[in-house]
N, C-alpha and C positions, 0 to 999 in steps of 0.2 A: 459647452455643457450648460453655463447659466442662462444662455438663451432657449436653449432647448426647454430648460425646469419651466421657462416663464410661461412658454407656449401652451405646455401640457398643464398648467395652473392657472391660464386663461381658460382653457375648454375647459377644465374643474369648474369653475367662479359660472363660466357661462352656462352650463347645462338646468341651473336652479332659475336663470335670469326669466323665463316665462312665470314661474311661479312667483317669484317679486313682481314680475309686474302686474298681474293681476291683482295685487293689493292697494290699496287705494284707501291711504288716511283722513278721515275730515273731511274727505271733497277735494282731497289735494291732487295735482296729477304727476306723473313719473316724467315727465319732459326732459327736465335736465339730466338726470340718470338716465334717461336713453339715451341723449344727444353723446353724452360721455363716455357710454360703452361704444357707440357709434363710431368715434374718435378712437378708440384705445388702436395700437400697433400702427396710425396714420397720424396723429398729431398730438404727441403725447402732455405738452404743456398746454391746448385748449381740454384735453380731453381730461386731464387733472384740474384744472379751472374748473369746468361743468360741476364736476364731484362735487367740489367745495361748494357748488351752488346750492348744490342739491342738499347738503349737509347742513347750511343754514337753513335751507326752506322748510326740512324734516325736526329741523331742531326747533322750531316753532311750530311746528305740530305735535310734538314731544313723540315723533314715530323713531324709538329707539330701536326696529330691526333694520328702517332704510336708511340709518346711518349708520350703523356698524355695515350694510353692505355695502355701501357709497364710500365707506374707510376700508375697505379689503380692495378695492378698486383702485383705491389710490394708490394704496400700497404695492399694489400689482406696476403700477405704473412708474415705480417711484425706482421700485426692483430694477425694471427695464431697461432704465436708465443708469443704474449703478450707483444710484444713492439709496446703498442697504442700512444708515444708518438712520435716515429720514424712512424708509417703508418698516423697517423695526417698530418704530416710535409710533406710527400710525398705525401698525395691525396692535401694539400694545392699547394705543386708544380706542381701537375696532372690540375690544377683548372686555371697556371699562361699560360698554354698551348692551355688552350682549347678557341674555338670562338662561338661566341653567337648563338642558334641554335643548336649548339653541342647535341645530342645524350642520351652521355654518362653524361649529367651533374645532373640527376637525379639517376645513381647511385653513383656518387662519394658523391652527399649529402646523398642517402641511406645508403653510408660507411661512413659518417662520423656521421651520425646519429646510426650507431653498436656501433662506437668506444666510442661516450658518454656515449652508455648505458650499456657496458661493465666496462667502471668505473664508475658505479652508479649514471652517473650526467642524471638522466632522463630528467629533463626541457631540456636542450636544446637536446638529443635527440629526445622529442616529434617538435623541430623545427625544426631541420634537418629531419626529416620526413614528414613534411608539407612541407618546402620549395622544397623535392625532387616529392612530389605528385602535386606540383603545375605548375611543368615541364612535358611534351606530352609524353605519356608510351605507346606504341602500345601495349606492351603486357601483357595480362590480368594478367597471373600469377603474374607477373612483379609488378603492379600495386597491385593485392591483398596481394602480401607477405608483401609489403607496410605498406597498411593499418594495417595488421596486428601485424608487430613491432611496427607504433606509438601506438594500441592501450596498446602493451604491456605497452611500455614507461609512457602510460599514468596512467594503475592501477596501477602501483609502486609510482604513485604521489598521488594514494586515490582517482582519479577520477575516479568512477565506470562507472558511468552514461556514460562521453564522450566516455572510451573505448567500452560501448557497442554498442554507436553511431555511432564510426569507423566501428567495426566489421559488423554492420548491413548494409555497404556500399559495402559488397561482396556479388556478386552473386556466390553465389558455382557450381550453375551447368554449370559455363561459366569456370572453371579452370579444367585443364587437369591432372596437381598433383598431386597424391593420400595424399601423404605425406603434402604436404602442407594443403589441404581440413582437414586431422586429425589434424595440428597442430592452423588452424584455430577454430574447433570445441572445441580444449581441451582450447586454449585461451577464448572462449566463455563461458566455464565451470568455469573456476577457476577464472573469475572476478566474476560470480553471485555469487560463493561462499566466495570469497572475500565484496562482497557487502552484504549477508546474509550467517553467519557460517551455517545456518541451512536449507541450499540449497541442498539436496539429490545429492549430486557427485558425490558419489563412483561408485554408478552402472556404468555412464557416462565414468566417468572415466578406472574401468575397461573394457570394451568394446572397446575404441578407444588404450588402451594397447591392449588389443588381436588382432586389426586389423594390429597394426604396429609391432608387431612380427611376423603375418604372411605375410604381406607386406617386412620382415626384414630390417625394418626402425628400427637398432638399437641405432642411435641416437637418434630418437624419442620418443623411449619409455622411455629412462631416465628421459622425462621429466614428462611422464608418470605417473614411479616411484616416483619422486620426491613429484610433487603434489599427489598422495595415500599419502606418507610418513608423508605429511603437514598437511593434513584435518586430519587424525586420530591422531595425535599427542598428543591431551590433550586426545581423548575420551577415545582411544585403542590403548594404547600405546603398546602393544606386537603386533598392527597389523604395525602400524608405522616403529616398527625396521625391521618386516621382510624386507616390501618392501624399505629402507633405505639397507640391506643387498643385494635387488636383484640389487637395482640401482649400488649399488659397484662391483658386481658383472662383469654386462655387463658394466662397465663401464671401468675394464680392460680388459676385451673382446674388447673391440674399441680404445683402447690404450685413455682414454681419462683423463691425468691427474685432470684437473680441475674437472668433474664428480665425481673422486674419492674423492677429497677434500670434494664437496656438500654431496657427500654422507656418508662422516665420521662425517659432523658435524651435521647431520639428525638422525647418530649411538649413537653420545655421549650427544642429548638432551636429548634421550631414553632409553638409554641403561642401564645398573644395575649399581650403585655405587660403586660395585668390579671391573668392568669391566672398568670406566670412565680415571684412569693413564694411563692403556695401550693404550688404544683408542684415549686419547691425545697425545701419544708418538707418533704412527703412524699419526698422524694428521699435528704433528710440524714438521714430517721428509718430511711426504709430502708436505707439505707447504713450507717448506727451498727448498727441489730437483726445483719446481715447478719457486720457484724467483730466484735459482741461474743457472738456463734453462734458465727464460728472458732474466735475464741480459748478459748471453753467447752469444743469439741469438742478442741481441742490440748490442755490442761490436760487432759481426761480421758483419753482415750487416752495421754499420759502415766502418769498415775498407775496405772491399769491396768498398762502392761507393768513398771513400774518396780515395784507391789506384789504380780504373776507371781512376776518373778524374786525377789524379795523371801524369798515365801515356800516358795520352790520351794528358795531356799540356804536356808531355815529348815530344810527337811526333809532336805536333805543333811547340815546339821551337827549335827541330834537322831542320825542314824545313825553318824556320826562319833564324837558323845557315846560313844555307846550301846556302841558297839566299844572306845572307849577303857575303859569301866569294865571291860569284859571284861579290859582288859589291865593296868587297873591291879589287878584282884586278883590276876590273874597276879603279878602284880610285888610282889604283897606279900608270897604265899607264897614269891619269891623270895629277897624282903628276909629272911624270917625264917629262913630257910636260910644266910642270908649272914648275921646275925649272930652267929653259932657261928666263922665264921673270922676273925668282925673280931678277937677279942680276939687269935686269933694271929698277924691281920697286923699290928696295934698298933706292933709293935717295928719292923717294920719300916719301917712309914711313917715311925715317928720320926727315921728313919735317912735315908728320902728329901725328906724335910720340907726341910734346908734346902737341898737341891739343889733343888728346887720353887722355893724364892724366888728360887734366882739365877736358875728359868729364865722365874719373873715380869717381874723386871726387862728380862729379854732382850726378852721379848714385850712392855715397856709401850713399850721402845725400837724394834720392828717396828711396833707401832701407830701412834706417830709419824710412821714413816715410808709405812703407807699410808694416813694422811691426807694426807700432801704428794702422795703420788703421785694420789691421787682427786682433788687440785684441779688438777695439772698436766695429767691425762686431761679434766675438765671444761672448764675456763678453756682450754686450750691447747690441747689436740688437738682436742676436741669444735669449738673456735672455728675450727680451722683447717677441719679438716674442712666443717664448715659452708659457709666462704667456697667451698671448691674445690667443693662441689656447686653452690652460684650460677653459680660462673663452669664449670661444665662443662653447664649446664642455659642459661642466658641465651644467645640470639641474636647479640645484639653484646654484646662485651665492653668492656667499661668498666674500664683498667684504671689509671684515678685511685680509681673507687669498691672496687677490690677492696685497693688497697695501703692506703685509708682504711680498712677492714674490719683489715686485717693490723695498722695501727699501733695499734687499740686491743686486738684480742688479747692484743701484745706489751706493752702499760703496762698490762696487766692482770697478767698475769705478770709483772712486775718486783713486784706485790704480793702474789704467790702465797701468801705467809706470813702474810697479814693478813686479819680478816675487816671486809673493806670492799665498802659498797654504793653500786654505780655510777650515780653523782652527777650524771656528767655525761649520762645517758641522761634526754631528756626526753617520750619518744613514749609513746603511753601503751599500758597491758601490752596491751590489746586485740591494737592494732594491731600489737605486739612480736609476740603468740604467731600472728597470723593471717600475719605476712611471713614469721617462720623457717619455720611449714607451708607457705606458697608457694615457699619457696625450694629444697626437694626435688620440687617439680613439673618433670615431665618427659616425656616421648613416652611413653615404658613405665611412668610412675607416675602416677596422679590423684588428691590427697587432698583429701578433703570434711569441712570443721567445719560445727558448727552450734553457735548457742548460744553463741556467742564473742563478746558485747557487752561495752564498759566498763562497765555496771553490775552483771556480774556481778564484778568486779574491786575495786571501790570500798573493801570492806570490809578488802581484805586489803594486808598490810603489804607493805612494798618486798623486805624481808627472806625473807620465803613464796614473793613473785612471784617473785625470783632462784629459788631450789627446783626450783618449779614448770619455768621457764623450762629449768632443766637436765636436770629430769625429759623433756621433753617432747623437747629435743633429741637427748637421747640414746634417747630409742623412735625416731624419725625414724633417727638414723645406724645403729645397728642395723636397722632395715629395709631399710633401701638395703644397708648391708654382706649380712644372711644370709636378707632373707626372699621375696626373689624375687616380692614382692607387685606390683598391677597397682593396685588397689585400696587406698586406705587412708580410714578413716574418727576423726574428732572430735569425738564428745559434751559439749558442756560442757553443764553444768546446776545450778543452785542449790536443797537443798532445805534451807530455814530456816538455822542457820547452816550447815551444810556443802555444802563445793562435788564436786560427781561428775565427775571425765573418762572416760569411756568412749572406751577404743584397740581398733578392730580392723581387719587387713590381711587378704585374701584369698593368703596366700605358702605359702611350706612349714612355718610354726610355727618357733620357737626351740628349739633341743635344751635340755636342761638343763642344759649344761655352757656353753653361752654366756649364760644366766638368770642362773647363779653367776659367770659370768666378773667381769672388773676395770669394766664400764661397768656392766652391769644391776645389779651387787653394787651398784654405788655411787648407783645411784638408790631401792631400798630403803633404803641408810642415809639419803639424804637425805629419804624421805617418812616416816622414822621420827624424826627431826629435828626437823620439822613436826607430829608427831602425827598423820600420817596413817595411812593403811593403804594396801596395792595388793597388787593378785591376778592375777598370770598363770596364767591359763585357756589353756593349751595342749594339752587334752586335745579341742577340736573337732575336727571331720573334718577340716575345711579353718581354714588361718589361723591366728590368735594373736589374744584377745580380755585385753586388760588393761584394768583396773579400778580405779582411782586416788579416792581418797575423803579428804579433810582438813578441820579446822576453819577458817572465815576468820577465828578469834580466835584 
């Protein structure tokens, strides 16, 4: 079923691809974005490489619709491969691109509506399928293939009734698919019979097999297979394993791992109780080949966009270099200009010399004073703040749990002067950093982490975690305070010792005078603290992209 969504979400993505290419930013050309569609279903890690090329190239033309469609691409690719958590994250980025009006925003909810249903969470696949049907679809296909996965989404929830109220919203002689019109009909089939076992299917069922082998729609027909294999299951069990054997069959005929899987564990409902060890051997080995494929293709694609960008700020900062030598010769001819006055400002400086020192002392005593005020902003404002977006976000209010929040605030601040690590918190940072980003969730906000496991945490001190912890909360209250985001996203990831947080919001960006204000100021000194580094990138079209990078030693 999930290869089949990808196929029918390819020819989606493709039908528009003449009309992108006809556009042409700056004098830029579409090279790499064609070489990469070129490549998609034949070599899916050069043809997700291409993308990213294209991504940086559009990204310096600031052509924000050929990189939201060069990130649907990816994403498509990313699917294919079975890393739904990495093609999520990319249609979320494809989403931080795109402007209102956009086109393309109804299939990006149509992909993100696959990607749910592909990991069994039907509910909100059946909403990302309304939300993407409630967006203007010129084309019919378009529109019925649609309907046709919410309805799917929907029998898997037990709603018979709605999915056939979807499906009844096609006119079939208005689509031009053949393939699609059979997968529509066999969808109509196997809800009734899901809604009454004792729904006469098989005829139905064989007939729209025989059209899509002569059609040779032979992905279609596994699914064909599949359902024969299901409906006879209890009655006719020797009719169930044949067509369970034909579905394996053509199902390494189309190279399609996950098919082979569906259709070994259709073999081993059925199959003879001599035959059941074997049958799970080959089951377990194809299941391991299948997750240790993901995971190869996740790591890769990783490392790809991660050594893009990589070399891409290589190249920004050899130009940076480059400009700077410019100016440091500048500056030495200035120097030597300036040493002809120093010997006759000498005298004077001596003069100002020790007014200097008192007004050291003044500033060593303002310093003091805004480190107290940076913890009383962190610990105290930050903590309150925090609590009143809970309780202005949560449904029922709990307000034993919100004054238990307030009383540890406040015996945090009675040690505002002290640097002491909170002893009594026993939950572990994972869990910490996943509740404070759930707790700015809201109707107008949705934030998405990934890559937020306690093993990514293990190595680092309690000391770091606090940091980190305040880092994070204070990009969250900033956002809700100035960035008018809908959208917010969180990278975490580990590469050998150092850990990467990648922040970005779809809002209005941060001016530079709230970057330097009294919270963001104080989250710089804190990753400096730490020996990190972070980079607000507020120079995107859209949004605010910050970049958090530390040692876990």
């Amino acid at each position: 079923m999930m290869r089949y969504l990808f196929f029918c979400l390819l020819i989606l993505v493709s039908c528009k691809q003449e009309k992108v290419n006809s556009y042409t930013a700056d004098g830029g050309n579409d090279d790499l974005y064609k070489e990469g569609i070129a490549l998609v279903q034949n070599d899916n890690l050069k043809a997700y490489s291409k993308f990213q090329q294209a991504i940086i190239h559009y990204s310096k033309l600031k052509d924000s619709v050929k990189i939201s469609k060069s990130l649907i691409y990816q994403s498509i690719v990313q699917n294919y491969t079975g890393d739904y958590l990495g093609s999520e994250a990319t249609l979320v980025e494809a989403l931080n691109y795109m402007k209102e009006g956009d086109e393309s925003y109804y299939s990006v909810y149509g992909s993100l509506g696959n990607l749910k249903y592909d990991q069994k969470e039907y509910s909100e696949a059946e909403k990302w399928y309304t939300k993407a049907l409630a967006e203007e679809i010129k084309s019919f296909d378009e529109r019925a293939n649609l309907l046709n996965n919410k309805s799917a989404s929907e029998y898997r929830l037990g709603k018979y009734i709605n999915a056939l109220k979807t499906l009844s919203q096609i006119n079939l002689t208005k689509i031009s698919d053949k393939n699609l019109i059979n997968r529509i009909k066999e969808n109509t089939v196997y809800t009734q019979w899901l809604q009454n076992n004792n729904y006469p299917a098989q005829k139905e069922f064989e007939n729209l097999l025989a059209d899509k082998l002569q059609n040779k729609d032979l992905w279609g027909a596994n699914s064909s297979y599949a359902h024969l294999a299901e409906i006879n299951q209890k009655t006719v069990p020797e009719a169930s394993l044949s067509y369970a054997r034909e579905m394996l069959q053509n199902a390494i005929k189309i190279k399609s791992p996950e098919d082979r899987l569906e259709a070994m564990e259709k073999i081993i409902a059925v199959d003879t109780p001599s035959s059941s060890r074997q049958n799970f051997k080959i089951y377990k080995a194809l299941s391991d080949s299948i997750q240790r494929s993901r995971n190869d293709y996740r790591n890769r694609f990783a490392y790809i966009k991660y050594d893009s960008e990589k070399k891409n700020a290589e190249n920004q900062t050899l130009k940076t270099q480059n400009a700077e030598s410019d100016i440091k010769l500048l500056q030495q001819n200035i120097v030597l200009a300036a040493l002809s006055l120093a010997l006759i400002s000498g005298y004077l400086w001596y003069r100002r010399r020790k007014k200097n020192l008192q007004k050291e002392n003044e500033l060593e005593i303002k310093n003091t004073q805004l480190k107290m005020s940076k913890k009383v902003h962190d610990v105290v404002a930050n903590g309150i703040y925090q609590v009143m977006t809970k309780i202005e976000n949560q449904e029922n209010f709990d307000k034993n749990k919100a004054l238990d929040e307030l009383e540890i605030v406040y015996e945090k601040s009675r040690d505002i002067t002290y640097e002491k690590a909170d002893i009594n918190d026993t939950a572990e940072f994972a869990e910490k950093i996943f509740n404070l980003i759930d707790s700015f969730k809201n109707d107008k906000v949705r934030p998405f982490l990934t890559g937020n496991s306690q093993n990514l945490w293990n190595d680092v001190n309690r000391a770091v975690q606090s940091e980190i912890f305040q880092i994070i909360r204070e990009l969250l209250v900033n956002m809700k305070k100035h960035s008018q985001a809908s959208h917010v996203f969180f990278k975490f990831e580990k590469n050998n010792s150092l850990i990467n947080i990648q922040y970005k919001d779809n809002g209005i960006g941060i001016p530079g005078d709230i970057i330097h204000g009294n919270g963001l100021a104080n989250t710089v000194s804190r990753i400096e603290k730490i020996k990190g580094t972070i980079i607000f990138d507020n120079t995107t079209e859209k949004g605010l992209k910050v970049n958090i990078s530390f040692p876990t030693s």
